[in-house]
N, C-alpha and C positions, 0 to 999 in steps of 0.2 A: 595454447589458446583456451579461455576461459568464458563458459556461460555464467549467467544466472537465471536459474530454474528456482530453487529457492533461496530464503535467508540462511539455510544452512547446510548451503555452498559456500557459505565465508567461513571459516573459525571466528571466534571472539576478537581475535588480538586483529584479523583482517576485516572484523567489521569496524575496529574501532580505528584503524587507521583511514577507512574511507569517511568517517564523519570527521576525522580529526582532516582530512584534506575540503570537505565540504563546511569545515567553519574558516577555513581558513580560505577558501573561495567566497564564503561570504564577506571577512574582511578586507579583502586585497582581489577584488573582481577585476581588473588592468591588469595581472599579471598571467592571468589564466586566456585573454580575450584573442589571444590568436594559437591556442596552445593546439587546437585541430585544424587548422588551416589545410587545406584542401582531403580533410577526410568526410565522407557523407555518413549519413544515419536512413535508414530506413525505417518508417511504420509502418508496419503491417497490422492494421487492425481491422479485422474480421467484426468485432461488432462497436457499437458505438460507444463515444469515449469524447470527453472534452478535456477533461483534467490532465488525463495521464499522455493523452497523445501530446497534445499542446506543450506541458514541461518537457514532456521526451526532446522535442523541437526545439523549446526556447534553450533548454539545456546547451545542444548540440552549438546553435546560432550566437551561444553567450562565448562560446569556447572556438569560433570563428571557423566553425565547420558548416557543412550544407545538410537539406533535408531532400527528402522523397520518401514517395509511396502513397498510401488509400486508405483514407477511413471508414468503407467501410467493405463487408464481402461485396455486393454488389456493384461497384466500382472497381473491381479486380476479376481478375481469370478464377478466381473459384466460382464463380457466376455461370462460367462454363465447363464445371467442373475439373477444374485442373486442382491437383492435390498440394496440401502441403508442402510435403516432401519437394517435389517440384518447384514451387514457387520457390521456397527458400535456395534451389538451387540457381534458380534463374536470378536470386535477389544480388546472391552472392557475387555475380558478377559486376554488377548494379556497384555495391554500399561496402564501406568497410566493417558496418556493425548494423543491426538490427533490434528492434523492439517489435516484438508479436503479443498480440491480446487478440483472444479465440474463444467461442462460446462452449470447445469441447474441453473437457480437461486432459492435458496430456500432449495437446497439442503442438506446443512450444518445445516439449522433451520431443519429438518423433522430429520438428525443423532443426537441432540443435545436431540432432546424428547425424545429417543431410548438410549439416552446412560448413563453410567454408571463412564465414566469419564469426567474431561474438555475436550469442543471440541474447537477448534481454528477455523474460516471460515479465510481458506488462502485465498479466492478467489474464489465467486459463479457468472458464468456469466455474463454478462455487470452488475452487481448488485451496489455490494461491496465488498473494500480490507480492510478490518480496518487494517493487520497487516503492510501494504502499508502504511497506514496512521499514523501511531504511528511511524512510521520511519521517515513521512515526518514532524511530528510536531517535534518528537528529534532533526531533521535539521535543520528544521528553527529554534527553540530555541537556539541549541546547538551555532550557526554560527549567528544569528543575534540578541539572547538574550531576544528575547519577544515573543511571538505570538499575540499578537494584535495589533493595529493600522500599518497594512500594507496593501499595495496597491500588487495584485497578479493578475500577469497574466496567465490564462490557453488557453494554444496554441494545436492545433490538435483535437484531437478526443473525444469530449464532449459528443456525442451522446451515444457510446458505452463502453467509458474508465471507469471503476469501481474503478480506481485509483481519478479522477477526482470526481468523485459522491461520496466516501469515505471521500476525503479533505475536499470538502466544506460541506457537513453535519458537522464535526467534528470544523470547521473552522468559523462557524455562531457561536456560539457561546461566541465566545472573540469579546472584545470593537476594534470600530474603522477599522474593517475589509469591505475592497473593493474588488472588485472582476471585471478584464474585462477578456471577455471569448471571445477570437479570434479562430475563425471556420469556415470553407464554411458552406455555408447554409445548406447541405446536412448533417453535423455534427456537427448542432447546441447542446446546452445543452436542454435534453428532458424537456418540456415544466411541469413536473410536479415537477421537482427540481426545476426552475426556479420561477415557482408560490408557492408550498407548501415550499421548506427551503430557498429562498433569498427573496421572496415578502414577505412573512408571519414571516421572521423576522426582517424587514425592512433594509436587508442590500442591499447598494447602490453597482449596477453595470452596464454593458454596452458591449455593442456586437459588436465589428467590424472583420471584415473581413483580413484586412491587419495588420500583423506583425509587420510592419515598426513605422506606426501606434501608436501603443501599449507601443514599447520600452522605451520611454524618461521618462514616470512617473513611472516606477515601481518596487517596491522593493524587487520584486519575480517573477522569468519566468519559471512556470512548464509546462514544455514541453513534451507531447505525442507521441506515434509512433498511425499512422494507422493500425489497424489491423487487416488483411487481415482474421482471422478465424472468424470474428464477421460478412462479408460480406456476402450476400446471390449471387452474379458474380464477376468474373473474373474483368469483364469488368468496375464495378462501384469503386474495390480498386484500378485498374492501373490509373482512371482517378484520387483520393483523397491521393496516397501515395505520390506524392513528393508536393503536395499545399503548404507546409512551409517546409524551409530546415534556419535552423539557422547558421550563419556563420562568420566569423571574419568582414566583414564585415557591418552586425548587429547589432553584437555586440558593434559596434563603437556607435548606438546612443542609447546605454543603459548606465544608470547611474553607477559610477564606483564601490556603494557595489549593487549593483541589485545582486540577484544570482538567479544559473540556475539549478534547477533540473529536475528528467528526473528519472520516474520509472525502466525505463531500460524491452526489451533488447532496443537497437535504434535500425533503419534500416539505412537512412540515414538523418530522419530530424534534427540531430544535426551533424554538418560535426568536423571531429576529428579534424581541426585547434583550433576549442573552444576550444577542452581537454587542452590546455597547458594554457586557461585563468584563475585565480585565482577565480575571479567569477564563474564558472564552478566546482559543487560541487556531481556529481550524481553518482562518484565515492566513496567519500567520504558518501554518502547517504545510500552505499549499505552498508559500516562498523558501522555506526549507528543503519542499519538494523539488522547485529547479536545482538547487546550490548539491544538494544529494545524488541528484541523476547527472550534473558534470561529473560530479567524484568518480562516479560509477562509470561513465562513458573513458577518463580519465586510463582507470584503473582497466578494465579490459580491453584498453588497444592497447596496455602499457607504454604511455607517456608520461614520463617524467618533466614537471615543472622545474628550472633550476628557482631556489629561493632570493 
């Protein structure tokens, strides 16, 4: 039996065979649509979530399986202080697989010891998203056909974004990969990603400040929202939530396949004029996000589709 805690829990060759089954569930969606029939999915999400619970769901419902569970902790027994450990035990009897997102980090690795099915880590505190990140490698492959040798820009919130820390783990890996990582200094990328997976695997990157900056070399701009529940005041998110606002304007000195994704939700650092730019892909990122998370549900109860 198989978790995922992070992206590198797969090797290379097993992450590319889950997007190579999640494009081919794009193509041929009737062949997959009763492939979990009477298997159930749990969510367990401890804090709030639209994106990720909802595909965890729709995933599950496309591949003719059922759902349960709670979105949020107060809607579950940790309200009464029942632990982790515990639920995931009681879940276990419940569901054949599980999705946990937790505001502590770690969290999802202490259910995964305890548990008795696949656990999925949707999301453990500024940590890691692997299930984030398998959406965004489907993207970028899917739309620009490689994942190596590109030049990526990550804009916004490095410090705390678990989407951001998720990518580039997963991301070091393949040839030819660069990295500039645009941030106020207050939001830099934590200094032990920066030394432990980009020094230590000698991949080239660079740090500025300005947006504007950034734009003209790049063949990817994932873009961040700040976010205000990761803040300890008031007063330090009102100063870092508008620092970068992307705009039709900006977009003027980006290259014309540059694309832009964007985990979603925004607030306002991408203004909705982008949406109608063809480069502008983070809608289309979420629909790779279902086709991704069958693969995955897929691939750790181990069922095989015949072709």
């Amino acid at each position: 039996m198989r978790h995922l805690m992070s992206p590198l829990d797969f090797s290379v060759e097993e992450l590319d065979r889950i997007l190579d089954l999640a494009n081919d569930i794009e193509r041929h969606p009737d062949k997959y649509a009763h492939a979990c029939a009477g298997k159930k999915l749990a969510t367990l999400f401890y804090e709030p979530s639209t994106r990720t619970r909802l595909s965890h769901e729709a995933a599950m419902l496309n591949l003719g399986g059922s759902v349960l569970g709670f979105s949020s902790a107060d809607s579950s027994s940790a309200a009464k202080g029942e632990s982790v450990s515990d639920t995931i035990r009681m879940v276990s009897c419940y569901a054949d697989i599980c999705a946990m997102r937790h505001p502590k980090e770690g969290a999802p690795m202490v259910a995964c010891k305890h548990s008795s099915i696949p656990v999925i880590n949707a999301g453990d505190g500024g940590h890691q998203h692997p299930t984030q990140t398998l959406t965004d490698l489907l993207t970028i492959r899917s739309l620009k056909g490689r994942l190596d040798h590109l030049k990526i820009g990550l804009c916004g919130d490095l410090k705390f974004g678990r989407t951001v820390h998720s990518l580039i783990h997963a991301l070091v890996r393949y040839e030819g990969i660069e990295f500039v990582l645009i941030s106020p200094e207050e939001l830099r990328l934590p200094d032990y990603i920066r030394e432990d997976v980009l020094e230590k695997n000698n991949v080239p990157y660079k740090e500025v400040v300005r947006l504007e900056e950034a734009l003209p070399s790049l063949d990817l701009l994932y873009m961040t929202r700040v976010q205000k529940e990761r803040f300890f005041n008031e007063e330090d998110y009102v100063r870092m939530k508008d620092f970068y606002i992307l705009d039709a304007k900006k977009m003027q000195l980006a290259p014309q396949d540059m694309l832009v994704l964007h985990p979603l939700p925004r607030v306002n650092e991408i203004s909705v004029e982008v949406d109608k730019d063809p480069r502008a892909v983070y809608f289309k990122q979420v629909q790779y996000g279902v086709y991704v998370r069958m693969a995955l549900i897929l691939t750790l109860l181990e069922i095989n589709v015949e072709s």
